[in-house]
ZAMARGU-4260 file (C-alpha; in steps of 0.2 Angstrom, whole numbers, plus 5000, padded with zeros to 4 digits):
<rodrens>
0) 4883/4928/4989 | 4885/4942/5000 | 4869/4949/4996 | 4861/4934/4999 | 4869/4930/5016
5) 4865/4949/5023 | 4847/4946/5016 | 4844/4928/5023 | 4852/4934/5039 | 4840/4950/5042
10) 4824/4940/5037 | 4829/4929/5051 | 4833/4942/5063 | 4815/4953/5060 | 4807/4944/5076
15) 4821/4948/5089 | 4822/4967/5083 | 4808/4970/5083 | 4808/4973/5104 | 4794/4982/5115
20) 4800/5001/5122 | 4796/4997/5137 | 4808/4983/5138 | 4819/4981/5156 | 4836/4986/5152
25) 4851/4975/5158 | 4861/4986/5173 | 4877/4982/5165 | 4871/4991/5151 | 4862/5006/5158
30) 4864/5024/5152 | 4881/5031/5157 | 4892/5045/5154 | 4903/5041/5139 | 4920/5044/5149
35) 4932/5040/5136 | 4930/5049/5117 | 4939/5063/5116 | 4932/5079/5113 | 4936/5082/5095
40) 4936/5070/5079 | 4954/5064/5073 | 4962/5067/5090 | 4981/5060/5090 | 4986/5047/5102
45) 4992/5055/5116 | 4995/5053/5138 | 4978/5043/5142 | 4969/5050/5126 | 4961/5040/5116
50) 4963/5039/5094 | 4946/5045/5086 | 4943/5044/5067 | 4926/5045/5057 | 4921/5035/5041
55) 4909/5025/5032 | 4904/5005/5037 | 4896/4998/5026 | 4884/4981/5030 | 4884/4967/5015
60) 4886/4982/5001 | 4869/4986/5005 | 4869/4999/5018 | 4884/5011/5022 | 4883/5025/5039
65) 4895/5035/5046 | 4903/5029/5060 | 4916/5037/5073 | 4928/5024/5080 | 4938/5027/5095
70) 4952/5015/5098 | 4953/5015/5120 | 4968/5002/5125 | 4977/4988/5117 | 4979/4978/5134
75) 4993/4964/5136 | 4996/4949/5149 | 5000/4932/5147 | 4985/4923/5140 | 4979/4937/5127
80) 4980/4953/5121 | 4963/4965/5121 | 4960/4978/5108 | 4943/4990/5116 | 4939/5001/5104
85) 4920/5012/5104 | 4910/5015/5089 | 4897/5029/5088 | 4880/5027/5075 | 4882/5046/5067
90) 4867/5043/5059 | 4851/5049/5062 | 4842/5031/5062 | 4847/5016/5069 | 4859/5008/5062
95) 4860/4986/5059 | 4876/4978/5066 | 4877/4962/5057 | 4895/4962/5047 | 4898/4980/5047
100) 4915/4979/5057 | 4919/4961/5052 | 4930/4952/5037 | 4913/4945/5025 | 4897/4944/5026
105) 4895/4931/5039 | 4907/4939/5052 | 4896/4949/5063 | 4911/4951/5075 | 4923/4967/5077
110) 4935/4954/5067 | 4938/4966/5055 | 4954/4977/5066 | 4969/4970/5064 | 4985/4974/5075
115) 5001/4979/5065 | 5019/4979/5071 | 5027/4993/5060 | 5043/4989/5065 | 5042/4969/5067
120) 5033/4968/5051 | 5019/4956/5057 | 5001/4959/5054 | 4991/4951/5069 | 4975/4944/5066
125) 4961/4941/5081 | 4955/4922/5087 | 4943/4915/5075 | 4931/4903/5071 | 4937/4888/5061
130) 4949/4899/5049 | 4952/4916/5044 | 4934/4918/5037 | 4927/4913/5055 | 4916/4921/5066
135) 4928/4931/5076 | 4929/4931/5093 | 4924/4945/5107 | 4911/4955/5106 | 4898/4951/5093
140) 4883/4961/5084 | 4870/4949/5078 | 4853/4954/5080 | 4860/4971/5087 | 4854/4988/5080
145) 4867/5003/5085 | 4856/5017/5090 | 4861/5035/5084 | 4873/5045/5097 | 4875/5028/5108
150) 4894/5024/5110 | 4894/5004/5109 | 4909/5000/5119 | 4919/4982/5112 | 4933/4970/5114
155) 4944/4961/5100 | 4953/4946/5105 | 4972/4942/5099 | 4984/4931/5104 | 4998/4937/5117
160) 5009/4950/5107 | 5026/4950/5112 | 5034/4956/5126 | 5047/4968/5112 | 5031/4976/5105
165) 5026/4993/5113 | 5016/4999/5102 | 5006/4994/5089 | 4996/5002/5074 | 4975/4996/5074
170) 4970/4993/5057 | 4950/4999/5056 | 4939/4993/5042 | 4927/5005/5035 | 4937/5022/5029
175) 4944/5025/5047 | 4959/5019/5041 | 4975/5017/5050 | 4979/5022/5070 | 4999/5022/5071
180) 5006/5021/5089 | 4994/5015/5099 | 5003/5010/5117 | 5001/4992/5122 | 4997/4992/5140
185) 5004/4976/5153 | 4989/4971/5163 | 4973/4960/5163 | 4955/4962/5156 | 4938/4957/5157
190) 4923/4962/5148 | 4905/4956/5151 | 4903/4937/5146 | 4892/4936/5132 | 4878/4920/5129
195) 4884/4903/5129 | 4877/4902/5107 | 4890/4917/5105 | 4879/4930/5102 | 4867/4942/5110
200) 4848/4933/5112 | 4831/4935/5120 | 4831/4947/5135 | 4851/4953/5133 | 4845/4955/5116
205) 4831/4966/5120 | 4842/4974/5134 | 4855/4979/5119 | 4842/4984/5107 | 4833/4997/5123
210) 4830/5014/5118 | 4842/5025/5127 | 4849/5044/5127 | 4862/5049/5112 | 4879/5052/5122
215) 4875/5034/5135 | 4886/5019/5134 | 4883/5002/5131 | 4896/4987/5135 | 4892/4974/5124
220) 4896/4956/5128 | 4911/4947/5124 | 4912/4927/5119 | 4930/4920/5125 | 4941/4912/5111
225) 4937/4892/5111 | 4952/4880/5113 | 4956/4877/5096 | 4952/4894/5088 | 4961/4900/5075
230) 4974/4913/5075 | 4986/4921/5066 | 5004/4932/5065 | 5007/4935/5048 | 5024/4940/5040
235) 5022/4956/5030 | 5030/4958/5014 | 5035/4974/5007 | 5037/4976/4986 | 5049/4986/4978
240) 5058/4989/4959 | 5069/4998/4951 | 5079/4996/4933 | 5088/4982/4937 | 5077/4973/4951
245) 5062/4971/4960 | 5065/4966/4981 | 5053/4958/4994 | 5057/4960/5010 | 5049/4954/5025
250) 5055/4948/5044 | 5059/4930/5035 | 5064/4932/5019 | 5073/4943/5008 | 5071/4940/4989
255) 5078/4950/4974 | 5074/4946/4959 | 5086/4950/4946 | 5081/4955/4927 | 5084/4942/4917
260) 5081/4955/4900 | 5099/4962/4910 | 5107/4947/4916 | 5107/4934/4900 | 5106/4940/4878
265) 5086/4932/4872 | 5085/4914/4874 | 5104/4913/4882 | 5110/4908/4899 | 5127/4914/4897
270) 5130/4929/4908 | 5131/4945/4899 | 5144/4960/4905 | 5130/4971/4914 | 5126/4955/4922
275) 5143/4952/4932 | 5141/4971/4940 | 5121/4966/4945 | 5128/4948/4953 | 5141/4957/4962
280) 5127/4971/4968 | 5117/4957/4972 | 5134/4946/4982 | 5137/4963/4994 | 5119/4962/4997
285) 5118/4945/5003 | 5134/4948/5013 | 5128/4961/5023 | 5111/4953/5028 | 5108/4936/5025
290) 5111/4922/5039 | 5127/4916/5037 | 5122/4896/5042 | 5105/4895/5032 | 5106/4890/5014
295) 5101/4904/5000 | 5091/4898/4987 | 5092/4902/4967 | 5074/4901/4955 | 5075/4903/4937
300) 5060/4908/4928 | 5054/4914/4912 | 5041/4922/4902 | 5027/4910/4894 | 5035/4911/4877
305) 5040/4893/4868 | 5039/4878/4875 | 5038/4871/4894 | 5049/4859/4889 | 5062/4873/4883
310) 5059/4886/4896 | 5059/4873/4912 | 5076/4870/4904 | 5081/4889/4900 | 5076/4894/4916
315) 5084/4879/4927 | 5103/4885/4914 | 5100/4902/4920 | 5099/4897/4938 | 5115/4889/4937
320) 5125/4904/4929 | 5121/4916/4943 | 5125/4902/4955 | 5143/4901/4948 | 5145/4921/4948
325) 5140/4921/4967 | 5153/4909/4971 | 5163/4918/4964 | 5160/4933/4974 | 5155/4925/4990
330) 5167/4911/4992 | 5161/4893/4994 | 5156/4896/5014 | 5140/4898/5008 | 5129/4883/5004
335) 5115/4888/4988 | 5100/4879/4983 | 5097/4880/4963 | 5082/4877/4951 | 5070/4882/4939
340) 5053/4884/4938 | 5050/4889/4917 | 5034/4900/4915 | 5024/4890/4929 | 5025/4904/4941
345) 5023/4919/4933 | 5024/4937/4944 | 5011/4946/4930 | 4998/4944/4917 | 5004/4940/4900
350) 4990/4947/4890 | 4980/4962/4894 | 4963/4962/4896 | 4958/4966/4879 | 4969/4950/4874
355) 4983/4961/4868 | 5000/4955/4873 | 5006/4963/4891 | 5026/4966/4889 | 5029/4975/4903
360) 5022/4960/4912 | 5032/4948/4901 | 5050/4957/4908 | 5042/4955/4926 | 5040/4937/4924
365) 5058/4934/4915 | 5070/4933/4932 | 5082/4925/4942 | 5076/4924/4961 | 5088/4923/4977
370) 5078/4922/4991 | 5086/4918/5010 | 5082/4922/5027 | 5091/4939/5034 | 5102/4939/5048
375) 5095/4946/5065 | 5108/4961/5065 | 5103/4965/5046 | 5084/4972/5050 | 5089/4989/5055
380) 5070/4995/5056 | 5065/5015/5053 | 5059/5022/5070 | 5043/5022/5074 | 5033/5034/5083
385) 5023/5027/5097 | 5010/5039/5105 | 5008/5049/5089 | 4993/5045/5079 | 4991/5050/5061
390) 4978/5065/5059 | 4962/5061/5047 | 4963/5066/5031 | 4949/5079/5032 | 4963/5091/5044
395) 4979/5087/5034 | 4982/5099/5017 | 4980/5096/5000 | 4994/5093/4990 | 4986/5090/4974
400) 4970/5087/4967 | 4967/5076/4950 | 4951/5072/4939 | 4954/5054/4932 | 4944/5038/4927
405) 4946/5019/4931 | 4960/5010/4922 | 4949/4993/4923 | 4932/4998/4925 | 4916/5003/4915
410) 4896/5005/4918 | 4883/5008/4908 | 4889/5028/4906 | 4906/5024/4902 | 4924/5025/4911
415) 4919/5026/4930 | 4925/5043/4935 | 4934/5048/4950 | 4942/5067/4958 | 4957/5061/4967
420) 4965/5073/4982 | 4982/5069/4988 | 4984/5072/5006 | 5004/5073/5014 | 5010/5053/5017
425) 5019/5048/5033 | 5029/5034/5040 | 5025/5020/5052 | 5040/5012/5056 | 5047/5001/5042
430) 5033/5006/5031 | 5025/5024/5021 | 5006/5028/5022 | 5001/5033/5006 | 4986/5044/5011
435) 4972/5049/4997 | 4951/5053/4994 | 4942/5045/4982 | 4927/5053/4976 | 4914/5045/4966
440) 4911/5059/4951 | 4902/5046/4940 | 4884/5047/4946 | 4881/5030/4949 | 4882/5020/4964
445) 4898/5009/4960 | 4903/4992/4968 | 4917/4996/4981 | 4921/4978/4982 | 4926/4978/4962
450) 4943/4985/4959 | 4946/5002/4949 | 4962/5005/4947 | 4969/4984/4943 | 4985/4983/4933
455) 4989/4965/4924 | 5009/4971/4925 | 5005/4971/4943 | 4990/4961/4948 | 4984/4961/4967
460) 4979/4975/4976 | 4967/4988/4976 | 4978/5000/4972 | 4986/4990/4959 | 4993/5003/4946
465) 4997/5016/4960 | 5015/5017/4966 | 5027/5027/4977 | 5044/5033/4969 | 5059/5038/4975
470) 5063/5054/4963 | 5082/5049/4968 | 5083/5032/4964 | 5069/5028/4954 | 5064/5014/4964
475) 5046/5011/4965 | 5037/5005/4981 | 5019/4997/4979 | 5007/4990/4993 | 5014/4977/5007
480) 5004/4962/5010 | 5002/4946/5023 | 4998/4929/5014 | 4985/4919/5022 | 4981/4901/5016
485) 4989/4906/4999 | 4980/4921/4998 | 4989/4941/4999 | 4978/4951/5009 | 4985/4969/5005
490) 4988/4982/5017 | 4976/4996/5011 | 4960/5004/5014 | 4945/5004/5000 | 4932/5015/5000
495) 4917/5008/5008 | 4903/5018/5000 | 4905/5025/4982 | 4885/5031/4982 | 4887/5049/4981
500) 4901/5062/4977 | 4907/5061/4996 | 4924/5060/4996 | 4931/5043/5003 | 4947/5042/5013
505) 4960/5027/5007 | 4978/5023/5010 | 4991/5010/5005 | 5005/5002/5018 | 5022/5002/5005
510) 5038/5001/5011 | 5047/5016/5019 | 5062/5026/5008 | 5074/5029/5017 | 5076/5041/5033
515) 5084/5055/5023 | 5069/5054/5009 | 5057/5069/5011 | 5047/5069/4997 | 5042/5055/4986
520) 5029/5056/4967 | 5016/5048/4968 | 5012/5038/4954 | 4993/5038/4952 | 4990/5026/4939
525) 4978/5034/4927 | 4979/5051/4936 | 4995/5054/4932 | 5011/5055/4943 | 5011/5068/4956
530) 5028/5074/4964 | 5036/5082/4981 | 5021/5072/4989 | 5027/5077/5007 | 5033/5067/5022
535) 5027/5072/5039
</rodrens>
């Protein structure tokens, strides 16, 4: 479908691009001085510099080039808030626009950045069109071809971030990855009004697409957010297991989910003795960060072994007995909500995907849930470390390098291939960047929008079978996510062109250690697990 769209969108498009040389250019979009890029790729956020990363953009899977992104401002006031960021063609030929920084192929906005709080957990999304698959608004490249060396400056609309938040990390698409601690800045912004359709047309249009010297910049037009459009500040949630549990924590909720394989004998609900020293682990818990005045909710479930009938019943038992234990250890000051849900929510895939069955994900699915809102004296978040942008990976060192194929996929050749470099991981506030390449070793061309490394134990993200671990504890930490409309839209970066044996920066947002861990392993799925992966 996405073919189809980029394809119908260029045919339609042939007539306007192709503009006369001799075309008058619009003065607001003259040849300049390109005042603002730093000097040097990757340079860290600093006193009035910039954050400058390159990577690969791809357009509709059909057309990736490299592009260097340099994040400018993040500017607050009281109606809006202003992501400016520049992007330079670094090929050698012009370059189509369409959805190369948007969210899908019909988003021919910058859409695709995101703002994320590190240390409020909320992932901020720009003002749409219709829903989170709308056209975003800002500036917009439709019918815009981004000529080699020409710094295309634009704007990305949000809604007002609070007034708490200093500093914000952008979110890029493409392989540019994350840019922690990016200063938000108090003070108002305007950027060139763009056609009343939304989008760049007839002489603007021909102005844009004007040949002009490689190091010039170009402000393109920006279209101001409608009335109703659509916006959102997403929770984020950060996963985590270990032995005895598995915790998801966000800025709303706290959930532990409690191993039913520990708390009950097979098929029982009565409590066995492990399972008193687990509820009372669970009862300090609560007492340390849950809100006093708001209720905390108890969900049975089980695995999708017997009957509905029996497991709706099993599970709605086992809920009860770990009610009764918390009483116990809390007192009766605090109010509980209690049910069961039988196999009808399961957290993994029960069968592999050859058909065998899955027990790993079996024991995932067979829990007792507490969920409840924490109090707001029990987010103690790490600091974060505004004004200090993570390097790329090409200047950070190697820690280790592994050869390794795809855990889910396969072409024509056989198990896709893949050289995996592990680069040093480093925190952004409440969370750990897990920082890696990917390198395509297969000799194909491979579908960067299919997943390689899936796990049905642990379905979701792209990184699905990779983990980071606390050698100390055990606990394992896998990638944070925001749902939107029902959906978890993970906090990692894919590769965004696996066409030739170029390595391919990537990352995944997991939930920080603690302060005092300095070194985590990296589990790697089908590369193997990879220890003292440093903390900078």
């Amino acid at each position: 479908m996405r073919i189809f769209t980029y394809r119908r969108a260029l045919l339609a498009l042939m007539p306007v691009l192709l503009v006369p040389t001799a075309c008058t250019a619009d003065p607001a979009t003259e040849a300049r001085p390109h005042a603002s890029a730093p000097a040097l790729p990757g340079a860290a956020v600093g006193a009035g510099t910039p954050a400058a990363r390159e990577g690969i953009f791809d357009v509709s899977r059909t057309n990736d080039a490299r592009f260097r992104v340099v994040v400018d401002a993040v500017l607050r006031d009281t109606a809006r808030t202003v992501l400016r960021v520049t992007v330079t063609n670094l090929e050698s030929t012009g370059q189509l626009g369409l959805d190369r920084f948007g969210d899908s192929g019909s988003d021919y906005s910058f859409g695709g950045f995101k703002l994320l709080d590190p240390v409020g957990g909320r992932l901020y999304h720009g003002y749409r069109e219709r829903g989170v698959d709308g056209l975003g608004f800002g500036s917009r490249l439709r019918g815009v071809t981004l000529q080699p060396g020409v710094h295309y400056s634009a704007v990305v609309y949000f809604p007002p971030l609070p007034a708490t938040v200093t500093a914000v990390t952008v979110l890029s698409p493409g392989t540019t990855g994350e840019f922690t601690g990016v200063p938000v800045t108090n003070g108002s912004h305007t950027a060139k009004p763009a056609a009343s359709d939304g989008a760049p047309a007839g002489q603007e249009l021909m102005a844009l697409n004007a040949p002009r010297p490689a190091g010039s910049v170009v402000e393109l037009p920006a279209v101001e957010p409608a009335a109703d459009a659509w916006s959102l500040a997403a929770a984020v949630y950060g996963p985590s297991a270990g032995v005895d549990r598995e915790t998801l924590t966000s800025a709303e909720q706290r959930s532990v989910a409690l191993r039913s394989d520990i708390l009950f004998p097979f098929g029982k609900a009565s409590l066995t003795a492990e399972a008193h020293t687990l509820i009372r682990s669970a009862a300090e818990d609560i007492a340390a960060r849950a809100a006093p005045d708001q209720a905390i909710t108890v969900v049975g479930h089980t695995d999708g072994i017997g009957s509905n009938t029996d497991n709706l019943a099993l599970s709605q038992r086992r809920a009860r007995s770990v009610v009764a234990a918390l009483r116990t250890a809390l007192g009766d000051d605090r109010r509980f909500t209690v049910t069961g849900k039988g196999e009808t929510e399961p957290l993994a895939d029960e069968r592999n995907a050859d058909g065998s069955d899955n027990p790993a994900g079996r024991a995932r699915n067979r829990r007792v849930e507490i969920s409840y809102p924490p109090a707001a004296t029990a987010v103690t978040p790490q600091p974060s470390a505004p004004g200090s942008a993570a390097p790329p990976a090409a200047e950070a060192p190697v820690v280790a390098e592994r050869d390794g194929t795809s855990d889910s996929r396969s072409d024509s050749a056989g198990p896709v291939r893949f050289h995996l470099t592990v680069r040093p991981f480093h925190r952004d506030g409440d969370y750990l960047v897990a920082v890696f390449d990917l390198t395509n070793t297969s000799g194909t061309k491979l579908d960067t929008h299919w997943g390689y490394f899936r796990s049905p134990t642990h379905p979701g993200p792209s990184y699905a079978s990779f983990a980071v671990v606390d050698p100390a504890t055990g606990t394992a930490y896998r990638t944070a996510y925001v749902t939107v409309d029902g959906v978890r839209r993970h906090l990692d970066g894919r590769p965004h062109s696996l066409t030739s044996a170029e390595p391919q920066r990537a990352y995944m947002y997991v939930p920080a250690p603690p302060a005092g861990v300095t070194a985590v392993t990296f589990d790697a799925g089908p590369f193997g697990k990879i220890e003292n992966v440093p903390i900078r």
